[in-house]
Residue, then its C-alpha position, 0 to 999 in steps of 0.5 A: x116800574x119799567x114797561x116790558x118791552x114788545x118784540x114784534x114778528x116782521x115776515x117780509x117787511x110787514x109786522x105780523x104779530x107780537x111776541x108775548x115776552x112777558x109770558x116768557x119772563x113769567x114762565x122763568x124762560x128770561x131771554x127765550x125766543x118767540x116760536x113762530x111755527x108751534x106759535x108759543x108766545x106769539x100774540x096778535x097784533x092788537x086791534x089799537x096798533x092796526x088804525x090810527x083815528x082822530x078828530x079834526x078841530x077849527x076855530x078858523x071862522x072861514x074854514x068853519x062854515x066849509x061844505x062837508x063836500x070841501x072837508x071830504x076833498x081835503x081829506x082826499x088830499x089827505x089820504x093821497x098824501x099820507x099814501x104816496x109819502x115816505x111812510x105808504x108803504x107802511x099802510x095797507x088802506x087810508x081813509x078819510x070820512x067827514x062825520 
């Protein structure tokens, strides 16, 4: 089965919601366009697309035995890096918690 593609809504560099074309197929309007202003077919960016999450695994025997302290300075890095890269703008915050 062929996955229906996702239009997103960009409004000055930043996407802003998703226009629901599988609605539109399904309502028989085939390539019809998304209506910002009355908002037909136009949904909400989902909660899954707006953070990214993982987990951080060692076996590393040294760098297993680090200090919380020393895993949060290297997720500093982290996000200090992720947020002055090519893709910082693309971010509105980064954050980085040792659990």
């Amino acid at each position: 089965m062929a996955m229906m593609r996702e239009n997103c809504i960009i409004i000055r560099n930043t996407v802003t919601s998703i226009c629901n074309a599988a609605a539109m197929a399904a309502g028989g309007r085939g390539n019809a366009m998304c209506m910002t202003g009355d908002g037909t077919n136009i949904l909400p960016i989902p909660p899954t697309a707006l953070t990214i999450g993982g987990t951080l695994t060692t076996t590393n025997i040294i760098m297993a035995n680090w200090s919380r302290e020393m895993w949060q300075s290297v997720l500093n890095r982290v996000v200090r890096t992720l947020a002055s890269g090519p893709f910082g703008a693309n971010f509105v915050s980064a954050s980085g918690v040792v659990a």
